[in-house]
C-alpha atoms as an extended CHARMM CRD file, in Angstrom:
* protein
*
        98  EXT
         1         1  UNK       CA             86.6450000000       90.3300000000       92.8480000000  PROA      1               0.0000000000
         2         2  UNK       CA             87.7050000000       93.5710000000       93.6220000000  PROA      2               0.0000000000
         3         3  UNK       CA             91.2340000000       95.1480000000       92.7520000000  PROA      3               0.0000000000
         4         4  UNK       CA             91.9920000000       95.6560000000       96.5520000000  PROA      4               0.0000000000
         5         5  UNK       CA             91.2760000000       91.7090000000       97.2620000000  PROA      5               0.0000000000
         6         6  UNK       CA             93.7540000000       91.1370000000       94.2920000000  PROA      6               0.0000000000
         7         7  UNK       CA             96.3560000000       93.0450000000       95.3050000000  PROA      7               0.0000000000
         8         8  UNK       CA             96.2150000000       91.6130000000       98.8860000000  PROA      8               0.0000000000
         9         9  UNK       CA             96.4030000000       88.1100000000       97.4600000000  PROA      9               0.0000000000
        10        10  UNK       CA             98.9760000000       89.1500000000       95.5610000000  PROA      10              0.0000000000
        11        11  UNK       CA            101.0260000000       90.6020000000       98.6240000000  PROA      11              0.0000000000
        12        12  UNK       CA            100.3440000000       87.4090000000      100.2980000000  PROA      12              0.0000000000
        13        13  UNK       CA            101.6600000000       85.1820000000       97.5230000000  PROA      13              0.0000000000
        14        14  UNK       CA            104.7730000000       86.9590000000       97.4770000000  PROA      14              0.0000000000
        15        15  UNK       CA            105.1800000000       86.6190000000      101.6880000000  PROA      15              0.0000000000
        16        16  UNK       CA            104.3830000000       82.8930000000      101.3450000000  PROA      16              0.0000000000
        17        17  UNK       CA            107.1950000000       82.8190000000       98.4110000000  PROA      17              0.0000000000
        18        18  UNK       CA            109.5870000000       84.8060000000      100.0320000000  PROA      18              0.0000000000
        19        19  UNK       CA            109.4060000000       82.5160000000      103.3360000000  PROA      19              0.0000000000
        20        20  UNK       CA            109.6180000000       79.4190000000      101.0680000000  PROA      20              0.0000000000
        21        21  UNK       CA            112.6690000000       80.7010000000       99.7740000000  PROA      21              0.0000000000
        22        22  UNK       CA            114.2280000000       81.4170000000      102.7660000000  PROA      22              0.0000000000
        23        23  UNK       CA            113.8020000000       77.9210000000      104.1420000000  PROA      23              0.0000000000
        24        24  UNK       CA            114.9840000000       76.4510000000      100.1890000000  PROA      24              0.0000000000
        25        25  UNK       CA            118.2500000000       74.5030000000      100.8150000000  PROA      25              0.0000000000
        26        26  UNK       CA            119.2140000000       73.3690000000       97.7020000000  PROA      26              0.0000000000
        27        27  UNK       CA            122.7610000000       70.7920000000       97.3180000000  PROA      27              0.0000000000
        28        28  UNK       CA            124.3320000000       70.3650000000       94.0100000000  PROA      28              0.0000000000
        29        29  UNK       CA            128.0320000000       68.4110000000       93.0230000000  PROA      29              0.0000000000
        30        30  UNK       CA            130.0330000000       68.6730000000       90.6710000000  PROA      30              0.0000000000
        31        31  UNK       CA            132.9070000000       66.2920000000       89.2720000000  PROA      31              0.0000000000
        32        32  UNK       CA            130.8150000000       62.9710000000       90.4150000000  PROA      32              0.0000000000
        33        33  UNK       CA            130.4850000000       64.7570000000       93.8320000000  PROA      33              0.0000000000
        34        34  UNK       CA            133.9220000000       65.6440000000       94.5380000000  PROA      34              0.0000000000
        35        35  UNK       CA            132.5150000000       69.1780000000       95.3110000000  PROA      35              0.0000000000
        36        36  UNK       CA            129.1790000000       69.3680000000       97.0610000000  PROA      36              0.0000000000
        37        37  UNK       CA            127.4980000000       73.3530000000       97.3420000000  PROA      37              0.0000000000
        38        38  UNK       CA            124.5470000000       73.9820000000       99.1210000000  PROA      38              0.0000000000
        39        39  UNK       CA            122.5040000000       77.0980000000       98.0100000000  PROA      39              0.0000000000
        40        40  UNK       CA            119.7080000000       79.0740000000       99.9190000000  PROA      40              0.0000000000
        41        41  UNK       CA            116.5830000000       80.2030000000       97.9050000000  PROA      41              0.0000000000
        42        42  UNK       CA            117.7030000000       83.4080000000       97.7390000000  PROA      42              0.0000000000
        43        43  UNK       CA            120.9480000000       82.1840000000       96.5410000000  PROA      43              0.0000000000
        44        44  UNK       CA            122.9250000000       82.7240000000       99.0550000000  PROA      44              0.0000000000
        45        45  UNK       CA            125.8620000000       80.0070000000       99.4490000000  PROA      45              0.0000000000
        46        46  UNK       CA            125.4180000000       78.3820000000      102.8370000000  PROA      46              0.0000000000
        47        47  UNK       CA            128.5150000000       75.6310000000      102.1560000000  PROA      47              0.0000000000
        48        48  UNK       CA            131.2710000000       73.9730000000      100.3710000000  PROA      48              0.0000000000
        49        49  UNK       CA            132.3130000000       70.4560000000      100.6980000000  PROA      49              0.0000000000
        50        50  UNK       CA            135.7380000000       69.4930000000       98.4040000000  PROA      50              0.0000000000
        51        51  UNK       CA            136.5990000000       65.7740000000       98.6140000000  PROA      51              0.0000000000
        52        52  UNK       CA            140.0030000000       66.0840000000      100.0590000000  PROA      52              0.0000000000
        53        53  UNK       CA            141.7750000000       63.7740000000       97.5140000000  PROA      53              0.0000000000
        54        54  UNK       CA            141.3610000000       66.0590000000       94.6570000000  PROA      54              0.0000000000
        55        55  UNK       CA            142.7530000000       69.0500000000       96.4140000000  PROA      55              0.0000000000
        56        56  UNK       CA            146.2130000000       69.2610000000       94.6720000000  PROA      56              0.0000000000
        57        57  UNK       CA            148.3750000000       72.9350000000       94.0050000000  PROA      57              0.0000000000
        58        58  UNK       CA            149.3790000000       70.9730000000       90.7310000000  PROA      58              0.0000000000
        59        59  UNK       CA            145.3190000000       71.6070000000       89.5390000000  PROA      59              0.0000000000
        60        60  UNK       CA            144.0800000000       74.3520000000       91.2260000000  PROA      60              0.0000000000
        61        61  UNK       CA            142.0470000000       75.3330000000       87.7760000000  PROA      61              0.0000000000
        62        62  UNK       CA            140.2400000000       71.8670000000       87.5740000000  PROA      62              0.0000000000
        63        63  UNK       CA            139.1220000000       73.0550000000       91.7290000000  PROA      63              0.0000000000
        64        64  UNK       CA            138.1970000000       75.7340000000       90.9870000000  PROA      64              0.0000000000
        65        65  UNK       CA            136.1700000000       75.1200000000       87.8740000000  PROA      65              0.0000000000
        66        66  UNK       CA            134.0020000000       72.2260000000       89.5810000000  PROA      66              0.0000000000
        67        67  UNK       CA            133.6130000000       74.6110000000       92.3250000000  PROA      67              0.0000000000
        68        68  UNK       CA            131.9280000000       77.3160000000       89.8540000000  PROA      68              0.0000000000
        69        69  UNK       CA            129.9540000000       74.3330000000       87.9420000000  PROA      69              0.0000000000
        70        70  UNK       CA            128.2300000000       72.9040000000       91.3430000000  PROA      70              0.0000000000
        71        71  UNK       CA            127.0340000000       76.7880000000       93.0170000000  PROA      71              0.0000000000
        72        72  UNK       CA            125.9430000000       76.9810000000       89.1470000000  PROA      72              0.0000000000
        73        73  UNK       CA            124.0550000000       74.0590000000       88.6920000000  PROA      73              0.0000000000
        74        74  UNK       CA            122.7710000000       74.9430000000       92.3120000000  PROA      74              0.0000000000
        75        75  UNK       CA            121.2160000000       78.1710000000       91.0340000000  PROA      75              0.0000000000
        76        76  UNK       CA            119.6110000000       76.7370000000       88.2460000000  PROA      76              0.0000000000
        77        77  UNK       CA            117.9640000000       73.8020000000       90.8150000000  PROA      77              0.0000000000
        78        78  UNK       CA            116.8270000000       77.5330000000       92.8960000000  PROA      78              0.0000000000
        79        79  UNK       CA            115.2140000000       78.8380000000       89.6380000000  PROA      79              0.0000000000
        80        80  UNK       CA            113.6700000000       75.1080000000       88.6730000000  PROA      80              0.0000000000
        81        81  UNK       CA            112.3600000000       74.6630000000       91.9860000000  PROA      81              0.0000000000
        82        82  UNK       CA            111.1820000000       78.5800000000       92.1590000000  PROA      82              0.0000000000
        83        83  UNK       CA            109.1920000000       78.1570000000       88.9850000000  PROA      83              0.0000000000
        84        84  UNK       CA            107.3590000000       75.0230000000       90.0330000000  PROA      84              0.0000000000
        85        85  UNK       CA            105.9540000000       77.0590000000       92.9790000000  PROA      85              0.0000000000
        86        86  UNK       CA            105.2810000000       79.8780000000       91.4040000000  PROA      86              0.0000000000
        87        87  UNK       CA            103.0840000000       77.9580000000       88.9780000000  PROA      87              0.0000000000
        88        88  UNK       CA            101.4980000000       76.3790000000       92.0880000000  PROA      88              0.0000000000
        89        89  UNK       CA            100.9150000000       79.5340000000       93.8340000000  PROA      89              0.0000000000
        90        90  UNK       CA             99.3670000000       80.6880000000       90.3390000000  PROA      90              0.0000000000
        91        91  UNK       CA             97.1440000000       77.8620000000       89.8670000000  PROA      91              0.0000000000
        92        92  UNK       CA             98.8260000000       76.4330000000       86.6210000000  PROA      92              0.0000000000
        93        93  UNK       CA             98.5960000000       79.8300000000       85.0210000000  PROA      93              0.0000000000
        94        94  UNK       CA            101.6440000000       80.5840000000       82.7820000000  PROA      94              0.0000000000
        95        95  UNK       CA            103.0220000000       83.6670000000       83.2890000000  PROA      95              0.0000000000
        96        96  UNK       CA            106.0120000000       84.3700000000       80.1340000000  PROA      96              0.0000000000
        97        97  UNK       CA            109.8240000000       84.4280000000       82.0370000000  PROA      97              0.0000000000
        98        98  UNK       CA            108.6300000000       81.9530000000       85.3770000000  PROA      98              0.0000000000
């Protein structure tokens, strides 16, 4: 195989990625699903659901730290999911950081 025929399966592994990404939607809760996040691909936050009893001004903090620990644990589902395709699209190979 040529290095042209690489590099153009290259490119087209990274289109094919960069589409599945933009179609990812990836939900995630926090404080037994008091706060539900949903998360793009790309990581882009697409929505926030807060289960209306637990929004009090007397714990603001406690909000706002389930808030931070579902888009978290929704970008670590992005990177979890990410990996698993990229060791598809590689066929198994391990690449060091993915």
């Amino acid at each position: 195989m040529d290095i042209q025929a690489m590099m153009k399966q290259a490119q087209q592994m990274q289109e094919r990625l960069k589409k599945q990404m933009a179609d990812m939607r990836v939900e995630a809760t926090a404080g037994g699903g008091m706060v539900t996040v949903v998360v793009t691909g790309d990581k882009l936050l697409q929505s926030i659901t807060i289960d209306p009893e637990i929004v009090s001004s007397d714990d603001v903090e406690m909000l706002q730290d389930l808030i931070l620990a579902a888009i978290n644990d929704a970008h670590r589902k992005v990177d979890d999911q990410l990996g698993q395709q990229m060791q598809g699209l590689m066929g198994g190979l391990k690449i060091p950081g993915f």
